[in-house]
Kinemage of the C-alpha trace (Angstrom):
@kinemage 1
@onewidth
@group {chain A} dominant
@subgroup {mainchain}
@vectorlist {calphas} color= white
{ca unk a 1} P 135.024 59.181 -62.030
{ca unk a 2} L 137.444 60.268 -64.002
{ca unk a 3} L 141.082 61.893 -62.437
{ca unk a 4} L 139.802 65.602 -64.170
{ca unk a 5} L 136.086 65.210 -63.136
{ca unk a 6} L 138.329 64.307 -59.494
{ca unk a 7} L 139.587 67.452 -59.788
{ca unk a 8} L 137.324 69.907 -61.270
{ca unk a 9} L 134.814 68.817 -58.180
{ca unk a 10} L 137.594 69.536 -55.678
{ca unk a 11} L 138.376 72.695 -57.381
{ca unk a 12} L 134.490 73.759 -56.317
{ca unk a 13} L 135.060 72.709 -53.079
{ca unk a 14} L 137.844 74.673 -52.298
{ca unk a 15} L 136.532 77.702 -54.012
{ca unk a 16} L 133.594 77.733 -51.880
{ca unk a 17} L 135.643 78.584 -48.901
{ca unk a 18} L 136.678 81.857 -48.467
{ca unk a 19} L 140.369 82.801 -48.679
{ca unk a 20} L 140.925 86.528 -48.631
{ca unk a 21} L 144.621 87.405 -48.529
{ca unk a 22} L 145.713 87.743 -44.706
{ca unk a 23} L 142.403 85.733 -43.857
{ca unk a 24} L 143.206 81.883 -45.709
{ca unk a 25} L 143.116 79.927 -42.515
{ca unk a 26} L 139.707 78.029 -42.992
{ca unk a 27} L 140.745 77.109 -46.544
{ca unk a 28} L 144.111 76.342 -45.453
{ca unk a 29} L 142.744 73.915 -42.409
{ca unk a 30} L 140.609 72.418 -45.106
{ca unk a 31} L 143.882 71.489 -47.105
{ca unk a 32} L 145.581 70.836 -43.959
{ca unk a 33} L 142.981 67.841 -43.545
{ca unk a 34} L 143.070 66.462 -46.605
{ca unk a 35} L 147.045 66.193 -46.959
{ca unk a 36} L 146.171 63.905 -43.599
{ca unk a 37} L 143.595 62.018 -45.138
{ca unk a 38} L 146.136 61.119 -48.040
{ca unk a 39} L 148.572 59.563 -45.594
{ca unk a 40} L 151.168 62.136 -46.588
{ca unk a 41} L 154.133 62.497 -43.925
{ca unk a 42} L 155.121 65.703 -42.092
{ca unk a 43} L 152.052 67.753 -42.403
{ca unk a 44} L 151.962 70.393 -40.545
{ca unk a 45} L 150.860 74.597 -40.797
{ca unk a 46} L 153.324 77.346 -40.044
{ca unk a 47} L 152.487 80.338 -37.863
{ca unk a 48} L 152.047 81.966 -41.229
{ca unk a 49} L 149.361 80.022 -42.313
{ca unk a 50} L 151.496 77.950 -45.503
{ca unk a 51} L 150.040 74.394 -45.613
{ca unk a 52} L 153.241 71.814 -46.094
{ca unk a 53} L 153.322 67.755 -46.785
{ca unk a 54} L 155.569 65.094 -47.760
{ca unk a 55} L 155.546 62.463 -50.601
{ca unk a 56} L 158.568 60.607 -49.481
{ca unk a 57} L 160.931 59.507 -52.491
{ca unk a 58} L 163.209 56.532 -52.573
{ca unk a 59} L 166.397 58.421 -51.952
{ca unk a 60} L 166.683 59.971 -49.052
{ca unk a 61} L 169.745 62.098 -50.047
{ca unk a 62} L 168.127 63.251 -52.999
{ca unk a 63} L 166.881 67.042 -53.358
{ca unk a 64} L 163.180 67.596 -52.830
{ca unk a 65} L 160.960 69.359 -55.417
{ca unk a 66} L 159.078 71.310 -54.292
{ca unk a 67} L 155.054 71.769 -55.348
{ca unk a 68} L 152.984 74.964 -54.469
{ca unk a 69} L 150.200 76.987 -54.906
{ca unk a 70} L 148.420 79.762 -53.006
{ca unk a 71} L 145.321 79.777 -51.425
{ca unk a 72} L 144.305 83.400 -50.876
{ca unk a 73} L 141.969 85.045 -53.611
{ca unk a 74} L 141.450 88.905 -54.385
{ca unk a 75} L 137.621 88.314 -53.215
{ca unk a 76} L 136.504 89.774 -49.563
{ca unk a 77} L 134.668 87.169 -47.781
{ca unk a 78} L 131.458 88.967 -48.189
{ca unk a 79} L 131.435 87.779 -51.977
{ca unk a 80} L 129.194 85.629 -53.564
{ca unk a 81} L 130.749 82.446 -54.004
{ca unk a 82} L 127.940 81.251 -56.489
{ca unk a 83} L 129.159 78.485 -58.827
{ca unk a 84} L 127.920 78.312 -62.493
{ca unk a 85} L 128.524 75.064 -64.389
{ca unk a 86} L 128.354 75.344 -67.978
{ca unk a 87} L 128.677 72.268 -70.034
{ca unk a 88} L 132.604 73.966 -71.276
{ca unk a 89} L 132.628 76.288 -68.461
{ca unk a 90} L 133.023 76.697 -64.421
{ca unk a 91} L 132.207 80.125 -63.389
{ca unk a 92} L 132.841 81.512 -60.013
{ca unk a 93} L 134.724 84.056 -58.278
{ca unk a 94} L 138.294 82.566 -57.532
{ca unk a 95} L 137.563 79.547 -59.587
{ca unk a 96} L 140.957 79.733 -61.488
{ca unk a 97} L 142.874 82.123 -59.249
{ca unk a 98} L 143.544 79.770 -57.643
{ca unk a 99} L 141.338 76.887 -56.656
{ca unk a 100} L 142.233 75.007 -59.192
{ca unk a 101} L 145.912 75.380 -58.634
{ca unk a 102} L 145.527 74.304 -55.190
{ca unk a 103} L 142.962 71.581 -56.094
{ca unk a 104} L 146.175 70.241 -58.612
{ca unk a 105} L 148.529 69.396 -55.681
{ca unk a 106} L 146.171 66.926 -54.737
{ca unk a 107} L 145.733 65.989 -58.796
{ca unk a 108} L 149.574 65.526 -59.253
{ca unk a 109} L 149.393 63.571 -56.067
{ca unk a 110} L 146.182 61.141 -57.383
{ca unk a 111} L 148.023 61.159 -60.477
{ca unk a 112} L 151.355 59.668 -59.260
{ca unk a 113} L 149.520 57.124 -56.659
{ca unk a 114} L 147.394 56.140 -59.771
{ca unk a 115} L 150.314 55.129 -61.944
{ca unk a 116} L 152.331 53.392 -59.508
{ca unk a 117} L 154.852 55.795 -59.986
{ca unk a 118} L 157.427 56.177 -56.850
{ca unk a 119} L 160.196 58.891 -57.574
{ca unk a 120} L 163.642 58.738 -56.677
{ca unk a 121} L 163.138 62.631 -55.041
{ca unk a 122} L 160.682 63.834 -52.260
{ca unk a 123} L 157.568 65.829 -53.130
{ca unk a 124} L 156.902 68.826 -50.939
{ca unk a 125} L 152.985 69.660 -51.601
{ca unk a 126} L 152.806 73.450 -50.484
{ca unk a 127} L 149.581 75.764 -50.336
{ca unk a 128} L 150.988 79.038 -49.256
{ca unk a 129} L 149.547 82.167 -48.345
{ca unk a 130} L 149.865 86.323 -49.104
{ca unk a 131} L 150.025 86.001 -52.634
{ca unk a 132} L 147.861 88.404 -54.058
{ca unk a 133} L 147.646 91.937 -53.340
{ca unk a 134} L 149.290 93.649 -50.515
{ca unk a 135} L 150.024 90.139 -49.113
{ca unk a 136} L 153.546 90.537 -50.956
{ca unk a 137} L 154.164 87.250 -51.346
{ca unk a 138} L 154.558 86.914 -47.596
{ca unk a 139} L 153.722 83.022 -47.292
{ca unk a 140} L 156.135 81.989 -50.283
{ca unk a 141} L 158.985 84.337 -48.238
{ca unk a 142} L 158.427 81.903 -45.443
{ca unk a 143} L 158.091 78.685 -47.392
{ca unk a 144} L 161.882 79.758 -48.998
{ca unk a 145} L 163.203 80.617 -46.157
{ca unk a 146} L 162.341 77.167 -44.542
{ca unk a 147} L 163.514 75.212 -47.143
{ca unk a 148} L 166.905 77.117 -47.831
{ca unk a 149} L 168.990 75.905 -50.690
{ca unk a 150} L 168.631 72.628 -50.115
{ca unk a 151} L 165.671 71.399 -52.604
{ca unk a 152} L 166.201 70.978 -56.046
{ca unk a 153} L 163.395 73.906 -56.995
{ca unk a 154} L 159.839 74.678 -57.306
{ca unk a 155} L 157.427 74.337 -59.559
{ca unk a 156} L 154.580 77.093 -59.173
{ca unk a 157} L 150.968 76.074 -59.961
{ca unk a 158} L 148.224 78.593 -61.377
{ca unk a 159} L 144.629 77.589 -62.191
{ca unk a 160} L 145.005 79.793 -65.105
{ca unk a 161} L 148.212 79.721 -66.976
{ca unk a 162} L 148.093 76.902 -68.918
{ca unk a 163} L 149.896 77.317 -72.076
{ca unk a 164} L 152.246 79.457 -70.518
{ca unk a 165} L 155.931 78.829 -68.799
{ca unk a 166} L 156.557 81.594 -66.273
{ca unk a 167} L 160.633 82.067 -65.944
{ca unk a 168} L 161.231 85.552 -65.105
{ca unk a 169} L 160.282 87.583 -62.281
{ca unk a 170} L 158.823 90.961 -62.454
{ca unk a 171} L 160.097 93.351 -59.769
{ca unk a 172} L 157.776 95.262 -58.107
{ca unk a 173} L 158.317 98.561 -55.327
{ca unk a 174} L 154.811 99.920 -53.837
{ca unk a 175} L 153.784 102.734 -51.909
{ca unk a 176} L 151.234 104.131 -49.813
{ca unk a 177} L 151.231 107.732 -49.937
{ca unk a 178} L 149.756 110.405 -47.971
{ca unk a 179} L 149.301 114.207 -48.260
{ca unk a 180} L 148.469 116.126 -44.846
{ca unk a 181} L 147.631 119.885 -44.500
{ca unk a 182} L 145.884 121.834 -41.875
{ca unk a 183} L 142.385 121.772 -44.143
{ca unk a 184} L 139.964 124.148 -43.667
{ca unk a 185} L 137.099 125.623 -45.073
{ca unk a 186} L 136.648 125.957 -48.817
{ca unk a 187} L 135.300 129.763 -48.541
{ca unk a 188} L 136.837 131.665 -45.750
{ca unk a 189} L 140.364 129.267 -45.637
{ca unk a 190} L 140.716 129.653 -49.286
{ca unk a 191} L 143.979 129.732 -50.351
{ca unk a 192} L 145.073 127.383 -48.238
{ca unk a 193} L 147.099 123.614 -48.975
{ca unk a 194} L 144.760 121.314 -49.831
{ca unk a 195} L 145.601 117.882 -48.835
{ca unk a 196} L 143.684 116.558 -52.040
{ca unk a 197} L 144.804 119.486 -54.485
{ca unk a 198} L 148.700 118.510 -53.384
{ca unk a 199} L 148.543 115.386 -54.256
{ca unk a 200} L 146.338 115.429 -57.407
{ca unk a 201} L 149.421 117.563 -58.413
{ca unk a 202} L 151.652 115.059 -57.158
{ca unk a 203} L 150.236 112.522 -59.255
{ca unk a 204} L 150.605 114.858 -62.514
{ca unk a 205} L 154.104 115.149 -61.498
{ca unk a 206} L 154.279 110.975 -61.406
{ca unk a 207} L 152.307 109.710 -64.515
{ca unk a 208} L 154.781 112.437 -66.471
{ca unk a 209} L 157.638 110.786 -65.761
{ca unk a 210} L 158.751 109.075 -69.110
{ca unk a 211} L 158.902 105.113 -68.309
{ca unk a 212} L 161.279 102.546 -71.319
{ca unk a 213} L 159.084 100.496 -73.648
{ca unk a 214} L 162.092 97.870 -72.578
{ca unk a 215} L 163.021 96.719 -70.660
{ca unk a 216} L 158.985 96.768 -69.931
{ca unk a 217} L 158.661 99.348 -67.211
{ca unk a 218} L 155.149 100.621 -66.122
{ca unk a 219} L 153.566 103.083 -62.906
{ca unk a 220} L 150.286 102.338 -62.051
{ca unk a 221} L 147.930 104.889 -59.145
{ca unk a 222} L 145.457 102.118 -58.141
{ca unk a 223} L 143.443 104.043 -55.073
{ca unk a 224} L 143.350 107.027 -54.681
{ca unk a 225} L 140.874 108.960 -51.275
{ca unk a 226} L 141.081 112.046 -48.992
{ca unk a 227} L 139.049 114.752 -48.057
{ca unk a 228} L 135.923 114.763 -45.894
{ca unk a 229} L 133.463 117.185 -47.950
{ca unk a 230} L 132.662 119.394 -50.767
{ca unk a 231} L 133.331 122.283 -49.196
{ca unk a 232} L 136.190 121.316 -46.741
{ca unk a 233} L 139.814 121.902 -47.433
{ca unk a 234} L 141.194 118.558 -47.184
{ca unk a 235} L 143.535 117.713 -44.581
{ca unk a 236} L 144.313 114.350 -45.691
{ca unk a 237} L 144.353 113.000 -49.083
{ca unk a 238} L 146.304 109.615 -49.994
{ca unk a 239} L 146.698 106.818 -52.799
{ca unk a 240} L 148.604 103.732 -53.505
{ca unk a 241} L 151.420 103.381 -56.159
{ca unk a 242} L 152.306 100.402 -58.093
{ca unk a 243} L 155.612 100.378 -60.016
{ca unk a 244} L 156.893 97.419 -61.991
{ca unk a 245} L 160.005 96.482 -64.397
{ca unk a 246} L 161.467 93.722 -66.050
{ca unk a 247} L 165.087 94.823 -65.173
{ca unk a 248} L 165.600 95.426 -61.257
{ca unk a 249} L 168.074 98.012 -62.371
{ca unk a 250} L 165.286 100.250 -64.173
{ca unk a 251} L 162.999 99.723 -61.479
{ca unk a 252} L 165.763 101.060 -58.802
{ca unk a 253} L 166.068 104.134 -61.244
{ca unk a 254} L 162.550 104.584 -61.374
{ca unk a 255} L 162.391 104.313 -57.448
{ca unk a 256} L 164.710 107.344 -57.059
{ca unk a 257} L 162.758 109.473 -59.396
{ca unk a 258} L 159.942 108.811 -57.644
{ca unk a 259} L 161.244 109.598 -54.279
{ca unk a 260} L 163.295 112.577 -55.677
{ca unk a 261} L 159.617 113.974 -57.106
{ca unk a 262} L 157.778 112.753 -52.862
{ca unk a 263} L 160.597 114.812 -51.667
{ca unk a 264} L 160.804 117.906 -53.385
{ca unk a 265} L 156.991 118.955 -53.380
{ca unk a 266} L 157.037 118.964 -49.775
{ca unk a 267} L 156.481 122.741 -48.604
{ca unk a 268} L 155.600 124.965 -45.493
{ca unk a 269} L 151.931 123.448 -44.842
{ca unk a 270} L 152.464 120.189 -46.937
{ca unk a 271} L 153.316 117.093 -45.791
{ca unk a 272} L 153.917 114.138 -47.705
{ca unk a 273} L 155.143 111.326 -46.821
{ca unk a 274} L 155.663 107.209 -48.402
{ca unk a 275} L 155.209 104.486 -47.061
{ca unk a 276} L 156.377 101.230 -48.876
{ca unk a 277} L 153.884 98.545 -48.694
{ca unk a 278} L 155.245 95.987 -51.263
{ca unk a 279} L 158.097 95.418 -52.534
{ca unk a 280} L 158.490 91.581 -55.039
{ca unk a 281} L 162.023 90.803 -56.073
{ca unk a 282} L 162.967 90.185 -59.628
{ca unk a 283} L 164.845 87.283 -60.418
{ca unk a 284} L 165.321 84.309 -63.725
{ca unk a 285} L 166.566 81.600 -65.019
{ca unk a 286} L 167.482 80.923 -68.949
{ca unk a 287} L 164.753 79.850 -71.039
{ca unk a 288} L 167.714 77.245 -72.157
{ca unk a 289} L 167.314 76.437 -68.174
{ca unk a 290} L 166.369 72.620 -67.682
{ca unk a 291} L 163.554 73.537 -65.601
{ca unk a 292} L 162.125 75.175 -68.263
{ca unk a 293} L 163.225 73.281 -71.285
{ca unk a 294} L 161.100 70.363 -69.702
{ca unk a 295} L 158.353 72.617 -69.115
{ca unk a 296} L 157.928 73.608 -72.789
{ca unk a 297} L 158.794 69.860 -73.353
{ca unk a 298} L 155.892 68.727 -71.093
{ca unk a 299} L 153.431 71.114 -72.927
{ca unk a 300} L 154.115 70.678 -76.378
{ca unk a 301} L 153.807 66.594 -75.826
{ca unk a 302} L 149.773 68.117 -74.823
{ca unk a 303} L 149.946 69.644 -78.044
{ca unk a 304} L 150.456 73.032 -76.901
{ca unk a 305} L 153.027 75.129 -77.955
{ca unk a 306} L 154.452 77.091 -74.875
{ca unk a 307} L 154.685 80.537 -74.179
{ca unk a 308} L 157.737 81.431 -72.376
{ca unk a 309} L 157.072 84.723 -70.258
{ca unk a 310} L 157.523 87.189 -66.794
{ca unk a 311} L 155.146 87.651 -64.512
{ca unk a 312} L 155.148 88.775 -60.614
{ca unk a 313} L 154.243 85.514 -58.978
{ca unk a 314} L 154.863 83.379 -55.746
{ca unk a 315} L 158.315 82.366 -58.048
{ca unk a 316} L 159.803 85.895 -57.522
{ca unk a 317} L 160.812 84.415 -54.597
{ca unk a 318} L 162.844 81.432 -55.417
{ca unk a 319} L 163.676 83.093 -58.705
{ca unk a 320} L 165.753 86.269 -56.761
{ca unk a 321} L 167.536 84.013 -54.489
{ca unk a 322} L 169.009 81.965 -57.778
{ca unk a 323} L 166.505 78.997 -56.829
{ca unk a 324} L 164.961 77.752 -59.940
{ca unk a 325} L 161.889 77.809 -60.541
{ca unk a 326} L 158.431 77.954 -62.872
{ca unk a 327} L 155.033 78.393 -62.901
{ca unk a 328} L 152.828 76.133 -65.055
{ca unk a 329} L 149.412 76.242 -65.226
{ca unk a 330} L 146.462 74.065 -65.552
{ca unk a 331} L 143.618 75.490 -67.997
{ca unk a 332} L 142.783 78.713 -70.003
{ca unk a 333} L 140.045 81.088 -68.529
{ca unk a 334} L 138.908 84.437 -68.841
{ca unk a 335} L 137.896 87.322 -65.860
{ca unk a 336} L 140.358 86.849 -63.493
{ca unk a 337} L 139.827 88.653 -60.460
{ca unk a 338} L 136.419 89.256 -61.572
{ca unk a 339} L 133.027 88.139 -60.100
{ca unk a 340} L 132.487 86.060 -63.530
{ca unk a 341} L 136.147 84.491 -63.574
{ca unk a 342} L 135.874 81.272 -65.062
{ca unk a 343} L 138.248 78.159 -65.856
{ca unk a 344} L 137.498 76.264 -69.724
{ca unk a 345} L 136.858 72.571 -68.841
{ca unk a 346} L 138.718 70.938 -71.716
{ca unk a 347} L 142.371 71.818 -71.235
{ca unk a 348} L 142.198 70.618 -67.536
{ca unk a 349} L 143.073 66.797 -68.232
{ca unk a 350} L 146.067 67.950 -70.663
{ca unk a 351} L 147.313 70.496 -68.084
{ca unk a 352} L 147.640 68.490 -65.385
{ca unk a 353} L 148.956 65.712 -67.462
{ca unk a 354} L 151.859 68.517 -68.185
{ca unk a 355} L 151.949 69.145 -64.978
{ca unk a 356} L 152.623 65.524 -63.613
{ca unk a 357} L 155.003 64.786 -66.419
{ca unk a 358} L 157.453 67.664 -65.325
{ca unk a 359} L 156.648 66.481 -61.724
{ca unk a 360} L 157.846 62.441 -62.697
{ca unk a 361} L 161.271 63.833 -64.760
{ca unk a 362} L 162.533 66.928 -63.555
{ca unk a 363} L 165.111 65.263 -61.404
């Protein structure tokens, strides 16, 4: 069998197990057991769920790298998990995002054993936790706070970036919030706040605010729910608020305005009130960085010529603490976070050849 076919059929394995984000302990037990079953040293599981072992280098003073990828998915567990296997294609919820980033610690691992190769610099293999969603990158929080300042950097892995070099950090505020009013009934109470009409007109009063084309700013309502019937006045009505920027100082701006607008609407009989429920650091490094001058380096020797770009991603972390660090990925795909997300078969050998060779040089 061949190291990709290795790989691909461990990919399927762990993207049968459900991983919701807050609920990743059975997949993280299953990775658990097979960093013991490779006779790697120090594995262990933190009370948050993150998944750590040990390759042991030859220099014990040397700075460790550090290898991760997380193990929760967007998916509830009541999804169908059905596989489709295509003879250029592996459909299946989860399949890319990010099985097969998880299932490439153990591929940079077979990779290295394979070759013989024994580097001068410890390996930390990482599957961590809360990084989709609401999760706010929770388990990679823990996993830097363990490790400090003392490792050399990290190198991110996602099922579905390949071609891509991840360098900059998006930040990101979010917010749940809620509109409360006494409510009544739509005929005889008319007239009255309505929970839903106050913040309908709330969210006018956000989407108008004028955001930069750059540095790349955007607002985003995701949910929005309240009221309990047609002819009720609500009493509660309430939605959830992404904002993003490239520059933290835009997004800070942007968080004022926001609050200035939550503040001022509130009125005898209206309540409103925000809650944050996310908040991702921004952070970078130079694209002249050596982290990721060997990651376009790595790539282009595959033939591919790299895309250097931001995204909000476990490296936000690392990134806004001045730790450097990348994210790399290991094929191309399509319908992420999708029932038919799927992962292109081809690119897998080359992208976790890329993968290994930043692995064997960056120190």
């Amino acid at each position: 069998m061949t190291l990709s076919s290795q790989l691909l059929d461990l990919t399927m394995q762990i993207q049968q197990i459900p991983a919701p984000t807050f609920h990743e302990g059975p997949r993280g037990e299953f990775v658990r057991d097979l960093f013991i079953r490779e006779n790697l040293k120090d594995v262990s599981m933190d009370p948050l769920g993150n998944v750590y072992a040990r390759l042991p280098g030859q220099q014990k003073k040397a700075q460790a790298l550090v290898v991760s990828a997380h193990l929760d998915t967007v998916f509830p567990s009541s999804i169908n998990l059905q596989i489709k296997r295509e003879a250029e294609r592996i459909h299946g919820p989860g399949i890319g995002d990010n099985s097969l980033g998880v299932a490439a610690l153990f591929g940079v691992l077979w990779s290295l054993r394979g070759n013989k190769i024994e580097l001068p610099y410890d390996i930390w293999f990482v599957a961590n936790v809360g990084e989709e969603g609401l999760g706010d990158l929770c388990g990679m929080r823990g996993v830097v706070e363990r490790f400090g300042q003392g490792v050399m950097g990290y190198l991110v892995l996602e099922g579905l970036a390949y071609g891509h070099v991840y360098h900059r950090a998006i930040g990101v505020r979010r917010y749940r919030i809620a509109a409360k009013t006494r409510g009544g009934h739509s005929w005889s109470d008319y007239g009255q706040p309505s929970a839903v009409h106050e913040l309908a007109s709330l969210v006018t009063q956000l989407t108008s605010i004028r955001l930069p084309c750059e540095p790349r700013t955007t607002m985003n309502i995701g949910t929005i729910q309240g009221g309990t019937g047609i002819n009720v006045v609500a009493a509660e009505a309430k939605c959830e608020l992404d904002l993003r920027s490239e520059d933290p100082h835009t997004l800070a701006a942007l968080v004022r305005q926001v609050e200035e607008v939550i503040v001022n609407i509130n009125r005898a009989g209206v309540k409103i009130t925000a809650e944050v429920i996310g908040e991702r650091p921004a952070g970078d490094i130079a694209a002249d960085h050596p982290f990721v001058k060997l990651a376009v380096d790595c790539m282009t020797e595959q033939g591919v010529s790299a895309i250097l770009t931001t995204g909000s991603t476990d490296a936000n972390i690392p990134l806004s603490q001045n730790i450097p660090a990348v994210v790399m990925g290991i094929s191309t795909g399509g319908g992420a976070h999708t029932a038919d997300e799927y992962i292109d078969i081809e690119p897998v050998e080359r992208g976790l050849e890329a993968v290994v060779q930043f692995v064997k040089r960056v120190g």
